[in-house]
C-alpha positions in Angstrom: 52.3 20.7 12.1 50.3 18.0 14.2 46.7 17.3 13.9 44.7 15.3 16.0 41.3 14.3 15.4 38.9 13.6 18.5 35.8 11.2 17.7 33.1 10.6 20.2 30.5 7.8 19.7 27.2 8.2 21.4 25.1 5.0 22.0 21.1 5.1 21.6 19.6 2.7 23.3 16.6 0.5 21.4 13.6 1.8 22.3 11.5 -0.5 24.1 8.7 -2.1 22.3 5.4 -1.3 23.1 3.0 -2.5 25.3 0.5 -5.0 23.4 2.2 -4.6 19.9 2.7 -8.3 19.6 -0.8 -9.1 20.3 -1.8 -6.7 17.8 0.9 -8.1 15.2 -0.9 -11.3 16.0 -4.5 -10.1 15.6 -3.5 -8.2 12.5 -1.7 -11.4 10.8 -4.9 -13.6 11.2 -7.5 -11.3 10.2 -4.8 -10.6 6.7 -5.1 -14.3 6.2 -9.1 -14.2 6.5 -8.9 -12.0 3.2 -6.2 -13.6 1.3 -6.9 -14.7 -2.3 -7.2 -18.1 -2.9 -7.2 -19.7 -6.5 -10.3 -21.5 -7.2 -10.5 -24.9 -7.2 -10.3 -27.2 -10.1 -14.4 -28.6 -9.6 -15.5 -24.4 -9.4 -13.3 -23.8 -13.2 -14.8 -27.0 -14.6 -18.4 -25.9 -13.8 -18.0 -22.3 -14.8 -16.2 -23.5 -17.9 -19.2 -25.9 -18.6 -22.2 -23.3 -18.0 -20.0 -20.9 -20.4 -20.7 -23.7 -23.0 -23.7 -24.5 -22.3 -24.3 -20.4 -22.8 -22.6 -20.7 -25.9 -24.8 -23.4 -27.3 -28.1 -21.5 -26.8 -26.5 -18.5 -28.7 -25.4 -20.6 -31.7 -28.0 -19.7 -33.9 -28.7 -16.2 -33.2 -24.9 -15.0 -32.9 -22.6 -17.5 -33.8 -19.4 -14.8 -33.5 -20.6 -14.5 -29.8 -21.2 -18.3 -29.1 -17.5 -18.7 -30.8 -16.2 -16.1 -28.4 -18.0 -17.8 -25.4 -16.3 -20.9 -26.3 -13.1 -19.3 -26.4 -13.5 -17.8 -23.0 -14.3 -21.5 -21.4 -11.0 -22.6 -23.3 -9.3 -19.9 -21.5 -10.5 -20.6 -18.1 -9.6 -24.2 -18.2 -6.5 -23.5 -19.3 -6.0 -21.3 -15.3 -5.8 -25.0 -14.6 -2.8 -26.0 -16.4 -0.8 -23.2 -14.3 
């Protein structure tokens, strides 16, 4: 008993691309960097850091647990720029 097997490959062309895609591609690539997220820079975490403290200081002597955690938070956001 003989089989035979019959295949038959049908090629699809790519369609074509359409007209003006690239230029949107384009127009959507530079408006996606207009919104990117940049980190801050080092000067902007210093000063926040610094009024933070200086926050802290004029809560020292009506809530010291507050001031404390003040502090604490400028620590923190100095320490963004170790990373």
């Amino acid at each position: 008993m003989s089989h035979s097997t019959t295949i038959q490959t049908l090629h699809v062309p790519t369609p074509a691309m359409p007209r003006g895609s690239s230029i949107a591609a384009a127009l959507y690539a530079a408006l996606a960097a207009l919104f990117e997220r940049r980190p801050p820079s080092r000067a902007k975490l210093l000063k926040e850091a610094a009024s933070v403290r200086a926050l802290a200081a004029s809560m020292q002597d009506s809530d010291p647990g507050f001031a404390a955690d003040l502090r604490a938070a400028a620590d923190r956001h100095e320490a963004l720029l170790e990373r």
